[in-house]
Every structure is written in C-alpha cells, then in structure tokens.
FILUM-988084 format. One line per 2 residues: their letters; for each residue x, y, z of C-alpha. Coordinates in nm, 3 decimals. Each point is the difference from the previous one (the first is absolute). Layout:
REM residues N
A> X:Y:Z; ...
REM end
This chain:
REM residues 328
XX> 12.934:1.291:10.636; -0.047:0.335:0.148
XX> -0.131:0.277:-0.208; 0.244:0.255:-0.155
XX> 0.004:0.342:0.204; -0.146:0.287:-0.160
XX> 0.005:0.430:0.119; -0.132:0.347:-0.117
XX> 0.065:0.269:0.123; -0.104:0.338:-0.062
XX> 0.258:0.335:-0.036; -0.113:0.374:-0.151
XX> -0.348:-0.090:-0.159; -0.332:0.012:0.054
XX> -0.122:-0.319:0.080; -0.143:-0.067:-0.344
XX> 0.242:-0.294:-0.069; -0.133:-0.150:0.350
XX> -0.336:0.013:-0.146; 0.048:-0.155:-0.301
XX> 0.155:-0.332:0.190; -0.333:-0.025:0.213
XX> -0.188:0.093:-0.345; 0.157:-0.368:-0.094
XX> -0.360:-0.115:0.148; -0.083:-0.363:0.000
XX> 0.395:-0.031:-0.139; 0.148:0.066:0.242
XX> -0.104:-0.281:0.228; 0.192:-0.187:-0.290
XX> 0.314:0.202:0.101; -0.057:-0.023:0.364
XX> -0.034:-0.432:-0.021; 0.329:0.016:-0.220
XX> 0.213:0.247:0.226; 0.135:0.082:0.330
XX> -0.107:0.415:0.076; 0.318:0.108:0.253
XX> -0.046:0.357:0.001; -0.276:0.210:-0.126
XX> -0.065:0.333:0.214; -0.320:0.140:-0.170
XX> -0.155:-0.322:0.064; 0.118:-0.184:0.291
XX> 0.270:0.073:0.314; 0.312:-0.124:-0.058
XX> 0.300:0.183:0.140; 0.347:0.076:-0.151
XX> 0.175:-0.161:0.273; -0.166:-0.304:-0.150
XX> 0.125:0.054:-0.375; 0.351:0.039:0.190
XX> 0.025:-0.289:0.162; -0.063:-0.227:-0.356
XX> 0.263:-0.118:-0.191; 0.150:0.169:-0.290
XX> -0.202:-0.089:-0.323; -0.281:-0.210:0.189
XX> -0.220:0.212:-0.156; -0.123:-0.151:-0.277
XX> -0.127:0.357:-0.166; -0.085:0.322:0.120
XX> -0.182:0.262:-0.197; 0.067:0.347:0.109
XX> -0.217:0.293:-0.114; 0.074:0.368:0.047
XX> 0.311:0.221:-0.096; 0.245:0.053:0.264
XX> 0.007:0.348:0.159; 0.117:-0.084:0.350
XX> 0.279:-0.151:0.204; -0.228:-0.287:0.195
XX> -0.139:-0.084:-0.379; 0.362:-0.032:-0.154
XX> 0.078:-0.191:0.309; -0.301:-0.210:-0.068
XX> 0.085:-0.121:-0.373; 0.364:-0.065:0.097
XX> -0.100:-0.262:0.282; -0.294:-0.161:-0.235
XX> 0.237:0.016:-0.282; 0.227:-0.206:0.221
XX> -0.253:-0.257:0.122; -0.179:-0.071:-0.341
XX> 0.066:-0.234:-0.266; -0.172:0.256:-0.225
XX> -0.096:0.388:0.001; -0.238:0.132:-0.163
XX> -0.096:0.335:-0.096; -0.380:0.040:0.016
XX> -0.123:0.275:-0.114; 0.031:0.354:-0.160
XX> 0.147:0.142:0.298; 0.279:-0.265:0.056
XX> 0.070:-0.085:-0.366; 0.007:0.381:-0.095
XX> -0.017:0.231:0.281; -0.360:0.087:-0.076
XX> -0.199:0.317:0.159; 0.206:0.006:0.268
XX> 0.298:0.073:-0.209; -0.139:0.316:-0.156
XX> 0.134:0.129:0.355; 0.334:0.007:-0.185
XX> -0.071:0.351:-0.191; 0.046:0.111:0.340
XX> 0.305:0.061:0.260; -0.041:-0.218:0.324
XX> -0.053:0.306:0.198; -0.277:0.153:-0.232
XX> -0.201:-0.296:0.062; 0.026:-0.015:0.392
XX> -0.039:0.390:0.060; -0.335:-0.039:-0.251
XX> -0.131:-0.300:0.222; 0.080:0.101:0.316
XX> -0.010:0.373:-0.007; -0.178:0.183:-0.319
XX> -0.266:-0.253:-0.116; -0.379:0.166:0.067
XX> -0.096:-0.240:0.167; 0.309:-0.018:0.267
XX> -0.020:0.218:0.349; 0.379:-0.020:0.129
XX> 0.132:0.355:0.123; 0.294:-0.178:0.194
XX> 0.096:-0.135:-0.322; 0.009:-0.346:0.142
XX> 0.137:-0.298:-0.205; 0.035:-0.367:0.038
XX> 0.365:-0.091:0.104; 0.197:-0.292:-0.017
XX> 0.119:-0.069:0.351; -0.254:0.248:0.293
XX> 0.090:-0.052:0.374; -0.287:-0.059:0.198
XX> 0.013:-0.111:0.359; 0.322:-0.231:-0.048
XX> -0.181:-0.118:-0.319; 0.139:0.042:-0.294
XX> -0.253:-0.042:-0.300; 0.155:-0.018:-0.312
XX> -0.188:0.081:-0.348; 0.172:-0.119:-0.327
XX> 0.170:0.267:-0.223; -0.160:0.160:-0.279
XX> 0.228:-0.014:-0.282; 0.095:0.252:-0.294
XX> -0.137:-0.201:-0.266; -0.244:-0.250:-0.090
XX> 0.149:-0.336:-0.137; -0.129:-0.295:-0.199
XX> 0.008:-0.342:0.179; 0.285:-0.092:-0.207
XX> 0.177:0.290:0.050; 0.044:-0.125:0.369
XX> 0.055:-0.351:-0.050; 0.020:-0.278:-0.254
XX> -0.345:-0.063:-0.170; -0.082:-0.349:-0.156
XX> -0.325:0.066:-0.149; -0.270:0.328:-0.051
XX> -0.382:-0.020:-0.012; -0.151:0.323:-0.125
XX> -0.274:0.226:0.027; -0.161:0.264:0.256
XX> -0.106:-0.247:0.108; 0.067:-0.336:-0.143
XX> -0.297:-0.215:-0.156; -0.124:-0.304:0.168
XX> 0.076:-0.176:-0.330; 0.387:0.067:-0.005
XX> 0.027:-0.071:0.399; -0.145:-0.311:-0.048
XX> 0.218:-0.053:-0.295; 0.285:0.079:0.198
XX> -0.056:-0.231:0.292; -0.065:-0.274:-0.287
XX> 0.301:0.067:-0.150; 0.226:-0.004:0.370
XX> -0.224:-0.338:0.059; 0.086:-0.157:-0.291
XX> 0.357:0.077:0.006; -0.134:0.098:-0.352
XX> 0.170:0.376:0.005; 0.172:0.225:-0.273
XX> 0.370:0.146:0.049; 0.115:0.197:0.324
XX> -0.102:0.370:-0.067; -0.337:-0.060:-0.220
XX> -0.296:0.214:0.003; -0.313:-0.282:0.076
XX> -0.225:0.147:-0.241; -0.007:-0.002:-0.406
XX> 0.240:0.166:-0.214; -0.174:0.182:-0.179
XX> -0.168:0.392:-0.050; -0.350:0.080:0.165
XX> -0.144:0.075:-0.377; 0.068:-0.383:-0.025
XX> -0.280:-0.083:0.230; -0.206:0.356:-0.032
XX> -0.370:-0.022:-0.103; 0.064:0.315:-0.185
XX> 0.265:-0.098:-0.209; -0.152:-0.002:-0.339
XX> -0.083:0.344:0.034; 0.343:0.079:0.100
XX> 0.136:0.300:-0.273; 0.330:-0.095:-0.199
XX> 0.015:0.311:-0.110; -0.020:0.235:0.285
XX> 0.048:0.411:0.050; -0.068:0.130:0.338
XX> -0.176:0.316:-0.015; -0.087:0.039:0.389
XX> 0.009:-0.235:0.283; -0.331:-0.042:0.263
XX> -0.005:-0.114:0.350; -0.170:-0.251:0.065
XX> -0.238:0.163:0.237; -0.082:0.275:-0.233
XX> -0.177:-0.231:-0.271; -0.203:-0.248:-0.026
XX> 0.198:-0.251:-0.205; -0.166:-0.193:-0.332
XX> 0.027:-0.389:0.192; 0.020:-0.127:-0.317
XX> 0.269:0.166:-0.170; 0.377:0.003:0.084
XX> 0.108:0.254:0.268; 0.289:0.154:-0.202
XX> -0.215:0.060:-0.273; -0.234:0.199:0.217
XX> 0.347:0.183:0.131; 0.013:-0.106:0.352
XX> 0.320:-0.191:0.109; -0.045:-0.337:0.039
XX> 0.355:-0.225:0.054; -0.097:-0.285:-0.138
XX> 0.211:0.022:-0.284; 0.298:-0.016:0.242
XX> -0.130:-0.215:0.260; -0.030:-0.369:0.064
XX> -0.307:-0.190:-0.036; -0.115:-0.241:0.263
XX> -0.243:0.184:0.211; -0.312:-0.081:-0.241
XX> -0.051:0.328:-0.120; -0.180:0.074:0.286
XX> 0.024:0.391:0.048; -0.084:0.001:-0.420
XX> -0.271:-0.164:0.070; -0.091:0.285:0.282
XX> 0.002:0.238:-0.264; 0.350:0.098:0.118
XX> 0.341:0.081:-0.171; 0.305:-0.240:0.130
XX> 0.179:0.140:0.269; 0.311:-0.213:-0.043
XX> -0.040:-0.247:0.308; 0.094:-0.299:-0.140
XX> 0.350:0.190:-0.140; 0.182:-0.049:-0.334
XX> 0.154:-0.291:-0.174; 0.322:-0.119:-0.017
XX> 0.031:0.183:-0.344; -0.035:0.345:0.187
XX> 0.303:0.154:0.212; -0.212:0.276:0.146
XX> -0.349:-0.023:0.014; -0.111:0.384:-0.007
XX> 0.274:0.102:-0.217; -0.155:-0.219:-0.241
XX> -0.337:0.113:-0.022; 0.060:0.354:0.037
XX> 0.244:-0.078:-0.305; -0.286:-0.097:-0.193
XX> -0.258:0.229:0.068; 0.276:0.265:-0.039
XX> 0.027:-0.117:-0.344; -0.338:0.003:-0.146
XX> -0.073:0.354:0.145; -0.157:0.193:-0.294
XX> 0.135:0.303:0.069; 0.342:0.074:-0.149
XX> 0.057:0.366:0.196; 0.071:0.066:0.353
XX> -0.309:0.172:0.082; -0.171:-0.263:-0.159
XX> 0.157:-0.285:0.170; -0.017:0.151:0.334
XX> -0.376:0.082:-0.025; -0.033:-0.386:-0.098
XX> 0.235:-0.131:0.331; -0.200:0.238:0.213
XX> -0.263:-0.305:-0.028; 0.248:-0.187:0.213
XX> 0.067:0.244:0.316; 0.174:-0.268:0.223
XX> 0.212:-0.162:-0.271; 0.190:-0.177:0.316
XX> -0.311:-0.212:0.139; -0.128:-0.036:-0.358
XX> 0.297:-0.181:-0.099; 0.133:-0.084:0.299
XX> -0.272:-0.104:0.232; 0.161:-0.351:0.057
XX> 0.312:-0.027:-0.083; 0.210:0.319:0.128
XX> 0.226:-0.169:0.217; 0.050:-0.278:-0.341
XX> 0.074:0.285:-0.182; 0.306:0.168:-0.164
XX> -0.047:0.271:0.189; -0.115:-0.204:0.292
XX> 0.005:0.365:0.234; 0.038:0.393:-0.075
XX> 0.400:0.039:-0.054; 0.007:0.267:0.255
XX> -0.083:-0.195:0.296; 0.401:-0.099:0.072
XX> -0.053:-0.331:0.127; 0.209:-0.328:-0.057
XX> -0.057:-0.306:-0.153; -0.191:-0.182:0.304
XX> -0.242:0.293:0.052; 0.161:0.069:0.365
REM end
C-alpha cells in the first residue's frame, strides 16, 4: 500500500516553523517511515511543475507556514489547497498573520519606499525597485506581486486544521501527525492544541494577584524580573491570561512574559482587544493624567497586543489604507 503523500511549504515567515519539524529529532524518522514527502523546498528540490502535474487531493496533507503577502504565495496555497486531502495552518504566521502582519499599520507604498529607498542601511539614488515583469534581452523575468495587505492562510483558502505557536512545539507536531495517522482528528477548523488559558499551565500561577491595580507598567528589558513570582504582579505584560496553553510554558520558564504566540481561545473574538481590555480595567489611576502616565509603560500598544495576530484581528489593518477585501 503506498504511503499517503505529505507537503510544507513555507510563505511570509522566518523559517522558525521549518526548524521546529527538523527539531522532531529521532521522531521524525517515525514520520518519514509512515509518509510519502512530495514537496518540501527548505529541505529538498522539488519543483512546482511537479506539485502541478498531481492529481487534485492526492495530497494526503500539507502544512503551510507563513502569512501570505505575495501573489506567487497566494498562488501557492490555492494549488496545495487543491491537491491536499487536508491543509493545515502551521504556525503563528499562517494561523494569525504573525510578525509579518504588523506590516499592516502601514500603506503598501510606505513599506516599499522604506525598504528600498530610506532604510540606513539601503544605497539606491536611482530609486530602483523590484518589478513584476523587467525586459531583459528577450527575457522576460517575472517577480510575484507584493500585495496591500497581509492575510491569514485561511483568509486565502479553506483551512481544515491550525497548529500554533512562533514556532510550533515538537510535542503538538508530533501530536498532529498522530492525530492525521490515526484518522483520530477533531472537527474541520480546530486549533491542535488545549483549550485552555496559559495561567492554566504557568509555573507562576499561584502567585498570580486576584486582586490587581496597575500602578505602572515595565519593559521587560528594563528590569530584572522576580522568576518566581507572576509577571503581572511585578507589572510587566505578560498574555498569558489571554493566550492558549500548549507551548510548555517555555518563554515563563525563560524568565519571560507571554508574547501571545500560541493565540487565544475559542472563547476570545479578538485577542489584543481582550487583554488590553483587562489591563485597561485594573489601571489604578482613575484621572487622565494618571492613566496616561500608567499606559506610557506600554509605548507600542500595537506589537504589545498585537504581535501575532494583526491580520486575525478586528482591525486586521489601519482603516486608512483603502484596500479591498482580498488585500489587492
């Protein structure tokens, strides 16, 4: 019986997801016995023409990573979506929109004159940028388009399943490619990981205050944080209150606040909204000077809140940037 087909590929991101895969160790010479790799770039050359020629849905399951930014990446999840079984979301990036999407405070042109023409580190008088289609001796190289938004996975194309994190633990993947294995797997649309709040899992949580008012926030690089006592209480912002569990605690147990990687639950609509709600809340201060003195702890309120899941979002991009709905 041959062995069911199996893909990643990689979109916006930064390779971290890729990483955690080969991080599988020893495991994943379990996963390569069981399955059928047909196209994985970072690791071995396969071409798209190959992916092309398959059938639709021969695929048993393809795990993308990565937000989409780009034509030749949209392109790229609309032909795996058509040739796999199942598509999964792996990933901050793809599940969320991740860093990259923190590009969407910004207009499409902002960001290219910045990279190509104004950053220090760029020497470009002609002004010179990449285009989509250059003439070149009777060539014609094409580049794919850079598009007005960044998008979720699923905001491209049908989704069946997300694994989270920035990146992803050995311990869910694993769990994942038990779970597509098995045929054991939960309904279309779940989040692979547990229900459930960060505090759940936290070392820290007994110390956790019921009873808290906020009476300045600290960066984490301006303190040196208590490691045994619970991050809020020593008033730096730590999401874990509005965050999944699932990745082990691990950056708690670096002595740093959650960041938000792993996303919310299904009981949260909007991820930042609903920590800043909360912290909002128990600010001691009850006058405007007061309060503002207190939120000046938080200067970039946007990647505080927002570091993962901007494109997930309400908000999803600044309202100014007069774009529609497919980010073209």
């Amino acid at each position: 019986m041959p062995k069911p087909k199996v893909a990643f590929y990689w979109c916006a991101s930064c390779g971290g997801c890729e990483e955690t895969v080969v991080d599988l160790a020893e495991d994943i010479l379990g996963v390569v016995e069981k399955v059928d790799i047909v196209l994985w770039p970072v690791a071995m050359d396969f071409k798209y023409k190959d992916v092309e020629a398959m059938e639709d849905g021969s695929i048993f399951a393809t795990l993308i990573n990565g937000a989409i930014r780009t034509s030749e990446q949209e392109h790229l999840a609309q032909l795996l979506r058509r040739k796999s079984r199942y598509l999964i979301a792996y990933g901050a990036c793809a599940q969320m929109g991740g860093i990259p999407a923190l590009a969407n405070q910004f207009p499409r042109e902002q960001v290219l004159r910045f990279n190509y023409e104004e950053a220090p580190s760029v020497d470009n008088p002609s002004k010179t940028r990449p285009q989509t289609v250059v003439e070149d001796n009777g060539r014609r190289p094409r580049l794919p388009a850079f598009r007005n938004v960044v998008r979720t996975l699923d905001q491209v194309v049908d989704v069946d399943y997300f694994i989270p994190g920035c990146p992803p633990t050995p311990n869910l993947t694993k769990a994942a490619f038990d779970a597509l294995l098995s045929g054991n797997l939960p309904p279309k649309g779940s989040v692979i990981a547990p229900d459930v709040a960060l505090c759940h899992e936290c070392p820290r949580k007994a110390s956790k205050p019921t009873d808290v008012a906020f009476t300045q926030f600290t960066r984490p690089h301006l303190t040196l944080a208590d490691p045994g006592k619970c991050f809020l209480a020593q008033g730096l912002v730590c999401m874990g209150p509005a965050t999944r569990s699932g990745c082990q605690a691990a950056c708690i147990n670096g002595n740093m606040p959650c960041t938000g990687c792993f996303g919310p639950t299904s009981r949260v609509r909007d991820h930042g909204a609903k920590m800043l709600s909360s912290l909002s809340a128990n600010v001691a201060a009850r006058d405007e000077q007061g309060i503002r003195q207190i939120l000046d702890g938080i200067p970039d309120p946007v990647g505080t809140f927002y570091r993962y899941g901007m494109a997930r979002s309400i908000l999803r991009r600044r309202v100014d940037l007069g774009v529609n709905g497919n980010g073209h």
